[in-house]
PLY file of the C-alpha trace (Angstrom):
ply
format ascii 1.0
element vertex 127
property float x
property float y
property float z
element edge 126
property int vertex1
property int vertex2
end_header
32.90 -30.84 19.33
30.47 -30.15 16.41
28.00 -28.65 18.87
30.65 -26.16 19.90
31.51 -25.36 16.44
27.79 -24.88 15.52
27.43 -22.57 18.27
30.50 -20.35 17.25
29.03 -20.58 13.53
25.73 -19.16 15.19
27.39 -16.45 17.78
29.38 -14.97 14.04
26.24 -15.44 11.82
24.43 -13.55 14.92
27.39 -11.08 15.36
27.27 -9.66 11.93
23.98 -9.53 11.72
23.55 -7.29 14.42
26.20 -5.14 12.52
24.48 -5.10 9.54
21.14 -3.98 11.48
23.00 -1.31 13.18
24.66 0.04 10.19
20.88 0.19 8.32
19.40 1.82 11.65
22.16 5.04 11.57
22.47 5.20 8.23
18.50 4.97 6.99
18.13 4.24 3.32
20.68 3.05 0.72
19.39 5.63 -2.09
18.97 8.95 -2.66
15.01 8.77 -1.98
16.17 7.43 1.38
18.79 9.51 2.07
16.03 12.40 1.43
13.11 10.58 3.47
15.04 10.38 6.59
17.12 13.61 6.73
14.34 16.22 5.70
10.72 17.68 7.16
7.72 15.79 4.92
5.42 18.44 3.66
2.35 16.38 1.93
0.57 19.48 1.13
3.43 20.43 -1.45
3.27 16.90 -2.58
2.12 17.08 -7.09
-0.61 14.70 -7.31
1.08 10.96 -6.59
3.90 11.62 -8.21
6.18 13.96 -6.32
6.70 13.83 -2.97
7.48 16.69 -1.41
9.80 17.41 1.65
11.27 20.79 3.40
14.33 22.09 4.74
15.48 25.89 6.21
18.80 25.42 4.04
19.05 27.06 0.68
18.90 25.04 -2.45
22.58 24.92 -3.15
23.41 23.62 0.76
20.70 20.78 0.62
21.77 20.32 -2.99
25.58 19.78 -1.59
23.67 17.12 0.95
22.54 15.02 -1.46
24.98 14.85 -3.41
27.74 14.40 -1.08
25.94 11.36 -0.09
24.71 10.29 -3.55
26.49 11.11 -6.50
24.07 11.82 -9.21
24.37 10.17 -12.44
23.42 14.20 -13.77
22.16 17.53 -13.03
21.24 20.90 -13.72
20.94 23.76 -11.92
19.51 27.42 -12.92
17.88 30.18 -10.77
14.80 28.03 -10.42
16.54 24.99 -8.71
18.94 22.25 -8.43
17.42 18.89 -10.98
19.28 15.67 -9.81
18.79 12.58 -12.07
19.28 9.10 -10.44
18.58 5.90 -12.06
15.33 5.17 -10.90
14.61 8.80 -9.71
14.75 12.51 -9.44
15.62 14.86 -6.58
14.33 18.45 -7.67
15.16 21.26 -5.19
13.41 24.32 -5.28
13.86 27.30 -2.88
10.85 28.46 -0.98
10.77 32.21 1.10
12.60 30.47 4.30
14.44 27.65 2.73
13.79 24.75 0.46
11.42 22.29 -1.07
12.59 18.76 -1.90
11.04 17.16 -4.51
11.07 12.99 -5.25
9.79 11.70 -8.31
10.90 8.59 -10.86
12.28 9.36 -13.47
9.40 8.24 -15.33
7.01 11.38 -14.54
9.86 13.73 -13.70
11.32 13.94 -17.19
8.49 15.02 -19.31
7.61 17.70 -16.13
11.08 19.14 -16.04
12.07 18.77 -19.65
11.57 22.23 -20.54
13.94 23.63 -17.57
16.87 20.52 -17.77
16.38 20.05 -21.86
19.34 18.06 -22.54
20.89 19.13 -19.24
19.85 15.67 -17.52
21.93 13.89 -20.31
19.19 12.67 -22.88
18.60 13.69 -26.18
0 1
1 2
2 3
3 4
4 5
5 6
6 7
7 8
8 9
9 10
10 11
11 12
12 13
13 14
14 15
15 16
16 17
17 18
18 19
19 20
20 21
21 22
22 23
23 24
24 25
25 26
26 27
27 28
28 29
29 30
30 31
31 32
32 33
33 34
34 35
35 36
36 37
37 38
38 39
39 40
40 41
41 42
42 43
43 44
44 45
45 46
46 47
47 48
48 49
49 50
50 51
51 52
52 53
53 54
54 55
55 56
56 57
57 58
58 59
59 60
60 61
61 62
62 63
63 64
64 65
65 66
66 67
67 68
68 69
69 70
70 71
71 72
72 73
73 74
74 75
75 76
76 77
77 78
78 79
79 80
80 81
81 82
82 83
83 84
84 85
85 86
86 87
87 88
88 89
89 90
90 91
91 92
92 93
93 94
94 95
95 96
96 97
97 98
98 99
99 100
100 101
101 102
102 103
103 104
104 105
105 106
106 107
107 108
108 109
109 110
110 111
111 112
112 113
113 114
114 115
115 116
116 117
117 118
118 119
119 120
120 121
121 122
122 123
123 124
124 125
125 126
């Protein structure tokens, strides 16, 4: 009897494993910078220095804007005629528009907030 029960322990442990690994492989990342990583075209040569990754899409700013946030709910942002600024904890998702669509920009918050700070001011909640 305690084999049996053993094994049935093992078949569940194995069971929701597997559901756990499926859920991670259609659903990528559990962040913003994962949710952007896995949905949208890398473009390294847009990339500033280390810092900000840069990735494309064909959508306008305010469509790949209403992406991310639909999946991620920022904890600000601003938005003017030269973008969409999303601040996460860790990170920012800047999205600019290009001729034919948009650029996607990760950064942490770290880098991003002294580079944007004249466009988002107080607009990404800090004084």
């Amino acid at each position: 009897m305690t084999y049996r029960r053993w094994f049935v322990v093992g078949v569940a442990v194995a069971l929701v494993g597997a559901v756990i690994a499926a859920f991670a492989l259609f659903y990528g990342n559990f962040s913003p910078r994962g949710f952007v990583e896995d949905r949208y075209t890398r473009a390294a040569s847009r990339d500033i220095g280390r810092q900000a990754l840069a990735y494309t899409s064909s959508r306008p700013p305010s469509q790949v804007a209403k992406e991310v946030t639909d999946a991620w709910q920022p904890a600000d942002q601003y938005v003017d005629g030269s973008g969409v600024y999303l601040r996460y904890d860790d990170d920012s998702v800047v999205i600019l528009p290009l001729a034919a669509g948009s650029v996607i920009l990760l950064e942490r918050m770290t880098t991003a907030y002294p580079r944007y700070h004249s466009t988002v001011g107080r607009g990404w909640g800090w004084g």
